[in-house]
mmCIF file of the N, C-alpha and C atoms, coordinates in Angstrom:
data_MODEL
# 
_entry.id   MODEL 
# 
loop_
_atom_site.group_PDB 
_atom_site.id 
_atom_site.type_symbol 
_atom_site.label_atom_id 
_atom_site.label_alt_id 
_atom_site.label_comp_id 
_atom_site.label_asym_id 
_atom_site.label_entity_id 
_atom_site.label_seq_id 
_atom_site.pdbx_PDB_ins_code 
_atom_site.Cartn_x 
_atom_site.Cartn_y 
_atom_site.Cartn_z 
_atom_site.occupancy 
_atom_site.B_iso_or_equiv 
_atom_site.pdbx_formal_charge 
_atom_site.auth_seq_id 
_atom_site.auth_comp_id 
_atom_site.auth_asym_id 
_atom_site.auth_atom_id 
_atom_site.pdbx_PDB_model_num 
ATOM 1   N N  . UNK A 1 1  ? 2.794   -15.291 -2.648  1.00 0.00 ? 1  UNK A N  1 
ATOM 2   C CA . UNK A 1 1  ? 1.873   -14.232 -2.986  1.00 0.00 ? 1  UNK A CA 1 
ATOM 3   C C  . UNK A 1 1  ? 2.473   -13.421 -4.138  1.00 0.00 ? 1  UNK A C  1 
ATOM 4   N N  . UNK A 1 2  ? 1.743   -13.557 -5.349  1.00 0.00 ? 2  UNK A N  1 
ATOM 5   C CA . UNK A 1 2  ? 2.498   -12.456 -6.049  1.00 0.00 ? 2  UNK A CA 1 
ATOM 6   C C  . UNK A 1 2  ? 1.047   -10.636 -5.899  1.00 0.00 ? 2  UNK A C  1 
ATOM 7   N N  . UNK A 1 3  ? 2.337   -10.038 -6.924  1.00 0.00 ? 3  UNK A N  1 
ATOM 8   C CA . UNK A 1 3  ? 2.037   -8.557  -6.326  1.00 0.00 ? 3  UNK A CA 1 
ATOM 9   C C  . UNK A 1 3  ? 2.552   -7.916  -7.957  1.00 0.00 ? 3  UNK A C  1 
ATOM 10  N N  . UNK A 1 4  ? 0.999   -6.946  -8.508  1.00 0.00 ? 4  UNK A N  1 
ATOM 11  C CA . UNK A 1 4  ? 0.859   -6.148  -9.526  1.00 0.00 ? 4  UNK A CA 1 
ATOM 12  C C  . UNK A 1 4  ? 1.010   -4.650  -9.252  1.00 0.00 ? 4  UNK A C  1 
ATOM 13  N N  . UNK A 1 5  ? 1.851   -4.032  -9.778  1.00 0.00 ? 5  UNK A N  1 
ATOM 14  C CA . UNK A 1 5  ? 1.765   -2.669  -9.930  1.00 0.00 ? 5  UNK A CA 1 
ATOM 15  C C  . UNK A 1 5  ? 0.649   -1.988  -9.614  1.00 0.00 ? 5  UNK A C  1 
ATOM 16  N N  . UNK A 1 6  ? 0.378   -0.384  -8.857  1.00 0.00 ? 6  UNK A N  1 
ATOM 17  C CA . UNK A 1 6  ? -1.077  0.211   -8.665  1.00 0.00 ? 6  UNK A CA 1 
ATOM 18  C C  . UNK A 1 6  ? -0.670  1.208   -8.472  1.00 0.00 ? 6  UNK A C  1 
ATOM 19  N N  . UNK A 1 7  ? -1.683  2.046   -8.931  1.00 0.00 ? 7  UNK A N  1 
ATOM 20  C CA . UNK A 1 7  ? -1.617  4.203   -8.827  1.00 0.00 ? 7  UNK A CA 1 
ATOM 21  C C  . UNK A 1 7  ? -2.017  3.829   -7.400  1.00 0.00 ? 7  UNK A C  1 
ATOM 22  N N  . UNK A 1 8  ? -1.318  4.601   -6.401  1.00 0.00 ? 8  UNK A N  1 
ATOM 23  C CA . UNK A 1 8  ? -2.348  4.410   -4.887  1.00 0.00 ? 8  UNK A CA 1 
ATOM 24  C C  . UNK A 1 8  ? -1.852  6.224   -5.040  1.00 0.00 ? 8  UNK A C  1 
ATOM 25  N N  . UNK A 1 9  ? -3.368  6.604   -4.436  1.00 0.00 ? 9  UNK A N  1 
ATOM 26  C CA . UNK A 1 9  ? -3.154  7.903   -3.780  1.00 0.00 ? 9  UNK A CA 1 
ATOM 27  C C  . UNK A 1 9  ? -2.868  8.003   -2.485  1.00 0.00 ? 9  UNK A C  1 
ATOM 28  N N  . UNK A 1 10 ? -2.031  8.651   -1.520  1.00 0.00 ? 10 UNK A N  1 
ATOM 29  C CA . UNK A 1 10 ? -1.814  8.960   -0.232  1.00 0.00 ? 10 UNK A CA 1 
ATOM 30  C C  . UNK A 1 10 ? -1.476  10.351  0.707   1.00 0.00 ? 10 UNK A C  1 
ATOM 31  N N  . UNK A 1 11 ? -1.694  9.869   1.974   1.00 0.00 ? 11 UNK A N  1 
ATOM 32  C CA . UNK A 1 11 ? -1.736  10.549  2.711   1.00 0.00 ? 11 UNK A CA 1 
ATOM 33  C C  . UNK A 1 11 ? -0.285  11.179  3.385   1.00 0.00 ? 11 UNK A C  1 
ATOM 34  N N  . UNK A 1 12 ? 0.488   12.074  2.983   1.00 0.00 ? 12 UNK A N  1 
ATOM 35  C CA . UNK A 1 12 ? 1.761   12.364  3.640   1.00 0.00 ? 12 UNK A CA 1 
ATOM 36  C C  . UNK A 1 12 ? 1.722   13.393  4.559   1.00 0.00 ? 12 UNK A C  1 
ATOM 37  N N  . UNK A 1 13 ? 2.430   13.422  5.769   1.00 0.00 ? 13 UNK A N  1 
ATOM 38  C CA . UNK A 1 13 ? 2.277   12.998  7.216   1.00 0.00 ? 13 UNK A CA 1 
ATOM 39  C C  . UNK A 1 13 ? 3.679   13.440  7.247   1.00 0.00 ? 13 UNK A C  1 
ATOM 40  N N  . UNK A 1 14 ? 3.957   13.272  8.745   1.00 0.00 ? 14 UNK A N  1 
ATOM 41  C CA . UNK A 1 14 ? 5.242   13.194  8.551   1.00 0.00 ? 14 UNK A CA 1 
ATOM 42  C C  . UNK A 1 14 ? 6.626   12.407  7.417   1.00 0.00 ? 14 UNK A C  1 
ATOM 43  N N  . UNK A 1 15 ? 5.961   11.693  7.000   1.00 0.00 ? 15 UNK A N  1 
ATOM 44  C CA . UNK A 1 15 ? 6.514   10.745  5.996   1.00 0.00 ? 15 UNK A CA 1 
ATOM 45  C C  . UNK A 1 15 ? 5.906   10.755  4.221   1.00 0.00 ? 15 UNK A C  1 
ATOM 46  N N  . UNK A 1 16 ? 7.055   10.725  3.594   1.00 0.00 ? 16 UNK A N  1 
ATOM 47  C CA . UNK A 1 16 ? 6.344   10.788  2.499   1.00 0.00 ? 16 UNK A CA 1 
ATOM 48  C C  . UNK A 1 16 ? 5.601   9.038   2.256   1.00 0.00 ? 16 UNK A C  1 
ATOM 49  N N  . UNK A 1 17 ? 4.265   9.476   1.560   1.00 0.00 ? 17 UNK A N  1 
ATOM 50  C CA . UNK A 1 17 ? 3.184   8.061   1.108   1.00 0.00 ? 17 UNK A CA 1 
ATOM 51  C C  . UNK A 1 17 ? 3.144   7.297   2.989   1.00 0.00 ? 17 UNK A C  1 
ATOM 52  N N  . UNK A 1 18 ? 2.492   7.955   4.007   1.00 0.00 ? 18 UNK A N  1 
ATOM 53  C CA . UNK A 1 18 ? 2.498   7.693   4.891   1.00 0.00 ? 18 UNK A CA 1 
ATOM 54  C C  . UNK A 1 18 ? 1.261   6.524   4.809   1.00 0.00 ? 18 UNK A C  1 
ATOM 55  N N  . UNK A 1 19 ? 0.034   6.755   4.320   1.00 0.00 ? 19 UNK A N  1 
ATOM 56  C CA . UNK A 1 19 ? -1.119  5.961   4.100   1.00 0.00 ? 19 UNK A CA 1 
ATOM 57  C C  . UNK A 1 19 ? -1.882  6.302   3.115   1.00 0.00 ? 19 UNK A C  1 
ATOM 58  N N  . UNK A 1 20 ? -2.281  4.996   2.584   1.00 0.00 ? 20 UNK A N  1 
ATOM 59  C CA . UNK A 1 20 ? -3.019  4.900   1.162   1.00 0.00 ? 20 UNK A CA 1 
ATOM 60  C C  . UNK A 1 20 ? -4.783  5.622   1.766   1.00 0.00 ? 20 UNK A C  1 
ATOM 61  N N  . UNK A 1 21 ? -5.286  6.387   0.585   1.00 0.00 ? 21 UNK A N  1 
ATOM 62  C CA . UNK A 1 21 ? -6.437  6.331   0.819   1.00 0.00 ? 21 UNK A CA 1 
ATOM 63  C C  . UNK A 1 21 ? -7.112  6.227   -0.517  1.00 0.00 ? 21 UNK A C  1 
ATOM 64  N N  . UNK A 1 22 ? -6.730  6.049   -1.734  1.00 0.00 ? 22 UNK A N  1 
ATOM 65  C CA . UNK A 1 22 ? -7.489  5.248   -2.360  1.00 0.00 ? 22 UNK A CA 1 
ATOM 66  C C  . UNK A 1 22 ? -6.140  4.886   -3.427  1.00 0.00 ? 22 UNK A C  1 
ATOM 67  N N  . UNK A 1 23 ? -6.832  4.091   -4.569  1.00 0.00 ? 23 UNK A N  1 
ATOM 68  C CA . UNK A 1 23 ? -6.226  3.394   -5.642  1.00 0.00 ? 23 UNK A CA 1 
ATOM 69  C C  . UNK A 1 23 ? -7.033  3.180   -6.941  1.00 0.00 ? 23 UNK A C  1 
ATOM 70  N N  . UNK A 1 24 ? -5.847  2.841   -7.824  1.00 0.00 ? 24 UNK A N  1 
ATOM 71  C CA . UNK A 1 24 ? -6.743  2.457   -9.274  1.00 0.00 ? 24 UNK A CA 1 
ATOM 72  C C  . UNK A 1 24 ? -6.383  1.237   -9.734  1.00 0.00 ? 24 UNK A C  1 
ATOM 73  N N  . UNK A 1 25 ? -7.457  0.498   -9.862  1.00 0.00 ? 25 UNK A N  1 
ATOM 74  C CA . UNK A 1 25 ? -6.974  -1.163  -10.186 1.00 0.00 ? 25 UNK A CA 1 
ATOM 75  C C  . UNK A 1 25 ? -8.054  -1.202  -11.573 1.00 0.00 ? 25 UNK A C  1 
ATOM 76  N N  . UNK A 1 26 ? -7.051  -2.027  -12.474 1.00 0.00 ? 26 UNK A N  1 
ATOM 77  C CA . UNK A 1 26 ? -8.261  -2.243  -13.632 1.00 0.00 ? 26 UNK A CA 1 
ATOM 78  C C  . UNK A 1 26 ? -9.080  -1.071  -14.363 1.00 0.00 ? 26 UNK A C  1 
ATOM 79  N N  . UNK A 1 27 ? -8.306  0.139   -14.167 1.00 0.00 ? 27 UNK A N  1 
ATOM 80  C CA . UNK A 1 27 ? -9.178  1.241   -14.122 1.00 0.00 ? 27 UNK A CA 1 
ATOM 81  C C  . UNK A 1 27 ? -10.491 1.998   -13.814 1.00 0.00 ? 27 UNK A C  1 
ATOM 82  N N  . UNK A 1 28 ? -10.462 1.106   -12.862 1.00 0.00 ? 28 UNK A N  1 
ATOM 83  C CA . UNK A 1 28 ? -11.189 1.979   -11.605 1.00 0.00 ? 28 UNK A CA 1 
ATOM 84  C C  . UNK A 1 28 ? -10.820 2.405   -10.071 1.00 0.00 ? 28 UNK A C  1 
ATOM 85  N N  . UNK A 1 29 ? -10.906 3.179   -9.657  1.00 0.00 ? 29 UNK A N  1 
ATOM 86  C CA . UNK A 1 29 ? -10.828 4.259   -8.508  1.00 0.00 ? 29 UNK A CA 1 
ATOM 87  C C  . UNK A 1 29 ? -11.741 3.709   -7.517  1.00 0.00 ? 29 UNK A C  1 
ATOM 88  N N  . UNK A 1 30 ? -10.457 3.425   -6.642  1.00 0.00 ? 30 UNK A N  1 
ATOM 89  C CA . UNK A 1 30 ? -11.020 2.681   -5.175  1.00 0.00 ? 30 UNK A CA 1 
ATOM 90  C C  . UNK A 1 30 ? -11.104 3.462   -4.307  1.00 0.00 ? 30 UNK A C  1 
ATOM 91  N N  . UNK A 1 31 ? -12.026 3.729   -3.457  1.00 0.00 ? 31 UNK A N  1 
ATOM 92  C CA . UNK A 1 31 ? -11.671 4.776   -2.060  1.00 0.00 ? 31 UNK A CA 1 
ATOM 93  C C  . UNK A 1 31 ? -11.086 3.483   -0.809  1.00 0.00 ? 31 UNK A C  1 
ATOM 94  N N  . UNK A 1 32 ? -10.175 4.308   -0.109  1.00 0.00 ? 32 UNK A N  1 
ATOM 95  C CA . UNK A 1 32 ? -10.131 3.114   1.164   1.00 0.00 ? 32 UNK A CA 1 
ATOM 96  C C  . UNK A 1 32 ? -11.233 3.649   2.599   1.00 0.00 ? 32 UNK A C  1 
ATOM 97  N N  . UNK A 1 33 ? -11.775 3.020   2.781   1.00 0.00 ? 33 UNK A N  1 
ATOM 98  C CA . UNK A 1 33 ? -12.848 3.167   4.397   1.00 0.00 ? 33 UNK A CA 1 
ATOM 99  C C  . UNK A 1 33 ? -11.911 3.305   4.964   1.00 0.00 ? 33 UNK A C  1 
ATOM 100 N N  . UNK A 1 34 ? -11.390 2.079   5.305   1.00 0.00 ? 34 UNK A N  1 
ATOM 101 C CA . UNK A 1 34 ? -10.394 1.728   6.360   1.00 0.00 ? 34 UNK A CA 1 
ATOM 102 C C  . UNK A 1 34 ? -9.478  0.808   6.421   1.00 0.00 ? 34 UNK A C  1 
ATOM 103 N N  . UNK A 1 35 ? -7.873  1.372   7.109   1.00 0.00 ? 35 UNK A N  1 
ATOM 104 C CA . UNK A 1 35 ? -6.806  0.115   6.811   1.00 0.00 ? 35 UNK A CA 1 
ATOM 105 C C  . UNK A 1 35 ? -7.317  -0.788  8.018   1.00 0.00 ? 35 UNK A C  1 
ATOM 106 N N  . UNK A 1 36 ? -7.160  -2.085  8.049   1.00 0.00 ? 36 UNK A N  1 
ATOM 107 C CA . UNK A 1 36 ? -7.752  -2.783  8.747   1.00 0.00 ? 36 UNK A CA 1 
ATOM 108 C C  . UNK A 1 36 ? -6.278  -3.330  9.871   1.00 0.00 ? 36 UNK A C  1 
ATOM 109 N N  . UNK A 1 37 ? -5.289  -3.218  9.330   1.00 0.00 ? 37 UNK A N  1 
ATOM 110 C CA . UNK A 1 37 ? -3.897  -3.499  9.450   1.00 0.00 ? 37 UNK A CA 1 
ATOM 111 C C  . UNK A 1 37 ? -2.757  -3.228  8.951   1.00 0.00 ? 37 UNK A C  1 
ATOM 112 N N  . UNK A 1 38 ? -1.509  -2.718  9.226   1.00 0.00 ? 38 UNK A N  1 
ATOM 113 C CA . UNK A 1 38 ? -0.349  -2.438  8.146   1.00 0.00 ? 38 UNK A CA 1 
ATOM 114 C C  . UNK A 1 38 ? 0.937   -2.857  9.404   1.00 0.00 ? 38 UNK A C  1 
ATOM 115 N N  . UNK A 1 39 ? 1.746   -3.096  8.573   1.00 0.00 ? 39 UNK A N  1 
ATOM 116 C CA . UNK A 1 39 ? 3.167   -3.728  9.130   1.00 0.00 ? 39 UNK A CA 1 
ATOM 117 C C  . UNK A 1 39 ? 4.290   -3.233  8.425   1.00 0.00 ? 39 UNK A C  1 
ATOM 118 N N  . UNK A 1 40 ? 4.873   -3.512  8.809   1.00 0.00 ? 40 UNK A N  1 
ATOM 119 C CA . UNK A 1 40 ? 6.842   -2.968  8.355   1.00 0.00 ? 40 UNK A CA 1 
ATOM 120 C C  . UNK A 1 40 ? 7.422   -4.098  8.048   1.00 0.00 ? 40 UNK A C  1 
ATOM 121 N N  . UNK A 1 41 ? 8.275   -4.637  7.008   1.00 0.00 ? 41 UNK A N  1 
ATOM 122 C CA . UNK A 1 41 ? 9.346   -5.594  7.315   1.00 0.00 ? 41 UNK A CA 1 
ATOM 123 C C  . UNK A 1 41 ? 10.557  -5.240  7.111   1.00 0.00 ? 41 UNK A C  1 
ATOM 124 N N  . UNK A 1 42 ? 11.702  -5.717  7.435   1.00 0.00 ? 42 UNK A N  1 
ATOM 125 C CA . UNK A 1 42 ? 13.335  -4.826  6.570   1.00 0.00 ? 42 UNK A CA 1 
ATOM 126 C C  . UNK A 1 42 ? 13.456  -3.907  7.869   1.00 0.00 ? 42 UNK A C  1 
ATOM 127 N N  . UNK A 1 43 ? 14.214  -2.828  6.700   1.00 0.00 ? 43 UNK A N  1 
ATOM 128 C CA . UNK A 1 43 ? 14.451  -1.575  7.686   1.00 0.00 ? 43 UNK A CA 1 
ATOM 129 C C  . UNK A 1 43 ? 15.695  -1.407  8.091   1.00 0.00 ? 43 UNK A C  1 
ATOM 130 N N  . UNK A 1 44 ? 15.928  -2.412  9.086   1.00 0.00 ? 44 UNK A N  1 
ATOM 131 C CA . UNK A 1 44 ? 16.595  -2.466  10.136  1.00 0.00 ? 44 UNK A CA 1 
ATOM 132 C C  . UNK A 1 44 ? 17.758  -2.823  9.956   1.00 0.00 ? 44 UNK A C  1 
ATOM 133 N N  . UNK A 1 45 ? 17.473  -3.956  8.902   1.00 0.00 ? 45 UNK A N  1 
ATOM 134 C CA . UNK A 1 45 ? 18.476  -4.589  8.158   1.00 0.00 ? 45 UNK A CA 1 
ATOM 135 C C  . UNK A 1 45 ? 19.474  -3.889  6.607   1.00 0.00 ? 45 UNK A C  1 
ATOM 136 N N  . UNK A 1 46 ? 20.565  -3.201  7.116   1.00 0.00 ? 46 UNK A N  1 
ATOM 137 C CA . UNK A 1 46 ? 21.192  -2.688  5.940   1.00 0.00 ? 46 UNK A CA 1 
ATOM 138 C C  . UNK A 1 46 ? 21.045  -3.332  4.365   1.00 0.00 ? 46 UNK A C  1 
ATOM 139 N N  . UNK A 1 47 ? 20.796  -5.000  4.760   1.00 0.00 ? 47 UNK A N  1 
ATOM 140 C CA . UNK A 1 47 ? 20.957  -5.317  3.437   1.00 0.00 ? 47 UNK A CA 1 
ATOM 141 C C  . UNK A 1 47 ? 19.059  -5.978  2.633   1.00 0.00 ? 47 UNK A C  1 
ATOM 142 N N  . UNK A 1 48 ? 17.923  -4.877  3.639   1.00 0.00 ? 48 UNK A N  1 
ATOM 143 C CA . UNK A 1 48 ? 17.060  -4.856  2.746   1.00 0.00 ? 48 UNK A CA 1 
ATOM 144 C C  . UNK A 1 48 ? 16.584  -3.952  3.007   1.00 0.00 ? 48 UNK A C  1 
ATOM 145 N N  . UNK A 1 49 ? 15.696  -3.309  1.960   1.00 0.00 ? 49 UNK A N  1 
ATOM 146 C CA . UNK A 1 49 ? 14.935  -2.006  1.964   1.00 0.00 ? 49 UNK A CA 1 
ATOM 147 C C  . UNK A 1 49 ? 13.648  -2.175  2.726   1.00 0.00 ? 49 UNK A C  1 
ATOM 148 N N  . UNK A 1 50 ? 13.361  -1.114  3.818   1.00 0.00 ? 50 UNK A N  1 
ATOM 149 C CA . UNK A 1 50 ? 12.263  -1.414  4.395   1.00 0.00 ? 50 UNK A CA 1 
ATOM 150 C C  . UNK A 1 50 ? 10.805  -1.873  3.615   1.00 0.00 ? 50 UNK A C  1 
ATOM 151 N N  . UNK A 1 51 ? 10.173  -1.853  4.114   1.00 0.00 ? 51 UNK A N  1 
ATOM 152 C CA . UNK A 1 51 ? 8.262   -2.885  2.940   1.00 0.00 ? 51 UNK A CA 1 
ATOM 153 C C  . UNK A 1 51 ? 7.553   -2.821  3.801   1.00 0.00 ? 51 UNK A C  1 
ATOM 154 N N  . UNK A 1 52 ? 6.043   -1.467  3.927   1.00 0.00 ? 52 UNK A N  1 
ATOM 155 C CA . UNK A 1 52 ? 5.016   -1.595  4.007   1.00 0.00 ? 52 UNK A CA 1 
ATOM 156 C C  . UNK A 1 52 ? 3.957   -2.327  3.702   1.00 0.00 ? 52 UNK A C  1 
ATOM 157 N N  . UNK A 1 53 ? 3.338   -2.553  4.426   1.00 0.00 ? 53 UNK A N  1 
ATOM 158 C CA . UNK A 1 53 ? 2.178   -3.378  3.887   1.00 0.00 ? 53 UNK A CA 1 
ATOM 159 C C  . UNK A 1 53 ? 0.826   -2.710  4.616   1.00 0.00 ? 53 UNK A C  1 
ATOM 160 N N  . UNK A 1 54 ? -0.337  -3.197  3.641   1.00 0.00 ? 54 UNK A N  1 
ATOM 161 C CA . UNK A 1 54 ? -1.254  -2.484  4.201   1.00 0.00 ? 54 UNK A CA 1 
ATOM 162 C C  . UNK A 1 54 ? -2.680  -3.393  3.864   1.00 0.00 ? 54 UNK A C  1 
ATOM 163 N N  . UNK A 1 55 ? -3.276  -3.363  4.415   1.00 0.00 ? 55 UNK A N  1 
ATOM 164 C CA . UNK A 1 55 ? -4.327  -4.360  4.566   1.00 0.00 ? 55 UNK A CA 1 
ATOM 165 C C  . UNK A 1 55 ? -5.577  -2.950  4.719   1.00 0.00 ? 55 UNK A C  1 
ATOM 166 N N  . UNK A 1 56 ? -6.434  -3.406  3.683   1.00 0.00 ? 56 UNK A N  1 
ATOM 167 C CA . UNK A 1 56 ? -7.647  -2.547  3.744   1.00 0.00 ? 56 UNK A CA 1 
ATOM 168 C C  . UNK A 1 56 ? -8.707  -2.930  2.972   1.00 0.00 ? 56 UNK A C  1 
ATOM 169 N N  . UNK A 1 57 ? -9.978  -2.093  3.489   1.00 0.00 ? 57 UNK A N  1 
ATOM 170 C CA . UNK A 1 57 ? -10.972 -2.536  3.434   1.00 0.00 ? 57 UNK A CA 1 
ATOM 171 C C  . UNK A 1 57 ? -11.367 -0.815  2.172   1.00 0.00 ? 57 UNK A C  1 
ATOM 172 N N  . UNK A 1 58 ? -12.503 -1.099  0.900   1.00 0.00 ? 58 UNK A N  1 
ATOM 173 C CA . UNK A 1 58 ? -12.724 -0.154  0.040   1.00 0.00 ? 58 UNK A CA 1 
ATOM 174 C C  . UNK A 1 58 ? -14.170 0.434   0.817   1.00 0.00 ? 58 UNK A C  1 
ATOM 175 N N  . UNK A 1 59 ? -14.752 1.150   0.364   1.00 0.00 ? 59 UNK A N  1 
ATOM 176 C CA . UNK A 1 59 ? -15.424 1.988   0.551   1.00 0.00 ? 59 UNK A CA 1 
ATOM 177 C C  . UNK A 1 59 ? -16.826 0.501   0.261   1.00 0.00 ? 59 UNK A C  1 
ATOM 178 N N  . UNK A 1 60 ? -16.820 -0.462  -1.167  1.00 0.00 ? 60 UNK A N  1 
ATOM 179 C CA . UNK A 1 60 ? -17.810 -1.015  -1.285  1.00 0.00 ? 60 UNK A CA 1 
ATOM 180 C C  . UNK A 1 60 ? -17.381 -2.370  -0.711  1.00 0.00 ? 60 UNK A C  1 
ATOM 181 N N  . UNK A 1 61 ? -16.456 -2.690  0.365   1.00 0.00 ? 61 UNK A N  1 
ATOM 182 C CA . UNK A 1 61 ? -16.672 -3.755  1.633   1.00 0.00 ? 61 UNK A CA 1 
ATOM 183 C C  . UNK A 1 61 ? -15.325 -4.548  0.748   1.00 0.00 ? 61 UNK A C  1 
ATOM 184 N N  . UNK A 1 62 ? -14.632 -4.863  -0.301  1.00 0.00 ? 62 UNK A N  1 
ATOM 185 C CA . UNK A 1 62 ? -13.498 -5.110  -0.839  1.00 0.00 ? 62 UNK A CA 1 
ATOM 186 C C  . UNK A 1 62 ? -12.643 -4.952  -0.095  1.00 0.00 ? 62 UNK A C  1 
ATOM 187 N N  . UNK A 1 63 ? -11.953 -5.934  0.246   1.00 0.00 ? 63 UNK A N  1 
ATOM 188 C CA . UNK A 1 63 ? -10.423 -5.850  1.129   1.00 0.00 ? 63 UNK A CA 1 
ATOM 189 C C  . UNK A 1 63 ? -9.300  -6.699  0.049   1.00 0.00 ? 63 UNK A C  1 
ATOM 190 N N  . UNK A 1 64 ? -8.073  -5.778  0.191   1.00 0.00 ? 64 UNK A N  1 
ATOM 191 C CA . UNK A 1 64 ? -7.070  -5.913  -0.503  1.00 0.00 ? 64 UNK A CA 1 
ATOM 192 C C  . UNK A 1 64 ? -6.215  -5.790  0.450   1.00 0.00 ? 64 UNK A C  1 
ATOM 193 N N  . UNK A 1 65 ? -4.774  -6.157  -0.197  1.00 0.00 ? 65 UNK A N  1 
ATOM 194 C CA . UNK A 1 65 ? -3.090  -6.277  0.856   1.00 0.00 ? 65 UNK A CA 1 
ATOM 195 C C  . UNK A 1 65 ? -2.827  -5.177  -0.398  1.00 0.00 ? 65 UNK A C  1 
ATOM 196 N N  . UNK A 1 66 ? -2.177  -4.228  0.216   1.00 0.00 ? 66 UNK A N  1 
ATOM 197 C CA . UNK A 1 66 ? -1.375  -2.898  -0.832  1.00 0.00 ? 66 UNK A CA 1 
ATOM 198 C C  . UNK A 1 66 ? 0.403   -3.270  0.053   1.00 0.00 ? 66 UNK A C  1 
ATOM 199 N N  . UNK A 1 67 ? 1.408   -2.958  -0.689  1.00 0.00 ? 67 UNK A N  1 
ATOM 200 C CA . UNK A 1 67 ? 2.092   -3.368  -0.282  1.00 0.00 ? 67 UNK A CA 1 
ATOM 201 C C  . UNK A 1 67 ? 3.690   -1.550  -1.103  1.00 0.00 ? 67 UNK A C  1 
ATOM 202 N N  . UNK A 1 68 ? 3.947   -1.302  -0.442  1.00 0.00 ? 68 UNK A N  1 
ATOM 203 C CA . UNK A 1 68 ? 4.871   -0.122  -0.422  1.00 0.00 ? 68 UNK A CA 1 
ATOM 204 C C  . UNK A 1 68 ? 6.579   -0.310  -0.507  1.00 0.00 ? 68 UNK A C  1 
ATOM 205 N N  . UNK A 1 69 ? 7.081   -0.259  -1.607  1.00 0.00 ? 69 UNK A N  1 
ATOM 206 C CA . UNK A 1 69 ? 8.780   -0.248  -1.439  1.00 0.00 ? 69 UNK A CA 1 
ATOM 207 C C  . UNK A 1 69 ? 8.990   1.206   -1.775  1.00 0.00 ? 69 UNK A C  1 
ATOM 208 N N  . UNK A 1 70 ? 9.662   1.615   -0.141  1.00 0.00 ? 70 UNK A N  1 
ATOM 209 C CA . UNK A 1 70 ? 10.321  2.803   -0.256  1.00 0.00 ? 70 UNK A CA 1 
ATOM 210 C C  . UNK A 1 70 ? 11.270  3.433   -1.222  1.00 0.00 ? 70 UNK A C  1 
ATOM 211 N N  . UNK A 1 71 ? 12.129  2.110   -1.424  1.00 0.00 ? 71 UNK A N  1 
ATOM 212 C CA . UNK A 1 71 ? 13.754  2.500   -2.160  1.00 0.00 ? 71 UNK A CA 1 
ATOM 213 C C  . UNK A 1 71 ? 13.171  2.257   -3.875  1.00 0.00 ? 71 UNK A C  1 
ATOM 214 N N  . UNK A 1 72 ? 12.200  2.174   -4.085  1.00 0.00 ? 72 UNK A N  1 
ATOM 215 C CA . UNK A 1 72 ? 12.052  2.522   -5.601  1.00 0.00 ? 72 UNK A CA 1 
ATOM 216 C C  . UNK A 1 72 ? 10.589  3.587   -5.002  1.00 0.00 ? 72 UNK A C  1 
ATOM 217 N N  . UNK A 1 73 ? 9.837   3.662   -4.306  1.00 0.00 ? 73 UNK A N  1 
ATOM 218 C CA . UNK A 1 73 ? 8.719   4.621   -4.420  1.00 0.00 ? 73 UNK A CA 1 
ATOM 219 C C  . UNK A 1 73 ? 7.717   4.154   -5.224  1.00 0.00 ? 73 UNK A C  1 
ATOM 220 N N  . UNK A 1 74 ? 7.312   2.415   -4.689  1.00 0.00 ? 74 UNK A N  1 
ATOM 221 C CA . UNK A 1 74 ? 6.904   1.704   -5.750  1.00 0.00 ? 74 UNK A CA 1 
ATOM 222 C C  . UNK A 1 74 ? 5.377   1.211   -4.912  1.00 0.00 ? 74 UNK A C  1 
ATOM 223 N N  . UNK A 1 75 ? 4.391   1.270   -5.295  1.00 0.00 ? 75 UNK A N  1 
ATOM 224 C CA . UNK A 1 75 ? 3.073   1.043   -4.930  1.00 0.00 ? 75 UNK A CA 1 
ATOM 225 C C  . UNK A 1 75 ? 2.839   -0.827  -5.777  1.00 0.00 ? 75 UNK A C  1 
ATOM 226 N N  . UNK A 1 76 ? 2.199   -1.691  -4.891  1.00 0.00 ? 76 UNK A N  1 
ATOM 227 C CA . UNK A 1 76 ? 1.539   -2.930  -5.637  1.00 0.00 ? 76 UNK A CA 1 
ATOM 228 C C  . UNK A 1 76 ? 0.794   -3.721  -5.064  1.00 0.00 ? 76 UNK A C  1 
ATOM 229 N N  . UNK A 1 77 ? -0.242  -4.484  -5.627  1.00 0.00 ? 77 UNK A N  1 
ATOM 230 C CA . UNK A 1 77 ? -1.595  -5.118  -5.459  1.00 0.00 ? 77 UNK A CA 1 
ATOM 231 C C  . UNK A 1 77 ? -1.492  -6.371  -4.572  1.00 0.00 ? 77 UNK A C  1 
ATOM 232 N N  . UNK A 1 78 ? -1.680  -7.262  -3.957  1.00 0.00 ? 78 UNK A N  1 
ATOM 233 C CA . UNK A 1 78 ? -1.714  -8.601  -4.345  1.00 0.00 ? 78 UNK A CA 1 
ATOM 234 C C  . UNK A 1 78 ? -2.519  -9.210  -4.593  1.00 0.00 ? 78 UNK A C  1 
ATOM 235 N N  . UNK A 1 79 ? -2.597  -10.573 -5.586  1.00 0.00 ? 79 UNK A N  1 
ATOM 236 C CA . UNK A 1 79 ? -3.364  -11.254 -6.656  1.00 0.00 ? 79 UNK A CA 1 
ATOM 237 C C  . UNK A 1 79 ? -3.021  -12.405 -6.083  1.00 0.00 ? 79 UNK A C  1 
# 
């Protein structure tokens, strides 16, 4: 799977960039309805940085994987 750079706007929570609620792809401004799913990988493991992932559905029925690296504060697409 590869994975493009994205502005995501979010929701912070106890956590900073806790959940996406919208994005800009191609220059346009996505709202998210709803995450449909999100997962963790890493973490745990000293020798990788934890990785969000997020599975959602846009406001006009579009579902995308958004995907989160903490240790750069880095938002991206997959294509």
């Amino acid at each position: 799977m590869r994975f493009k750079e994205v502005k995501v706007e979010c929701y912070s929570g106890c956590k900073l960039n806790e959940s996406p609620r919208a994005f800009v792809l191609d220059g346009r401004r996505r709202e998210i309805a709803e995450i449909i799913d999100c997962w963790r990988e890493g973490g745990l493991d000293p020798r990788r940085s934890a990785v969000d992932y997020f599975k959602v559905k846009t406001e006009d029925g579009e579902e995308f994987m958004l995907r989160y690296i903490s240790l750069f504060n880095a938002w991206s697409i997959a294509y």
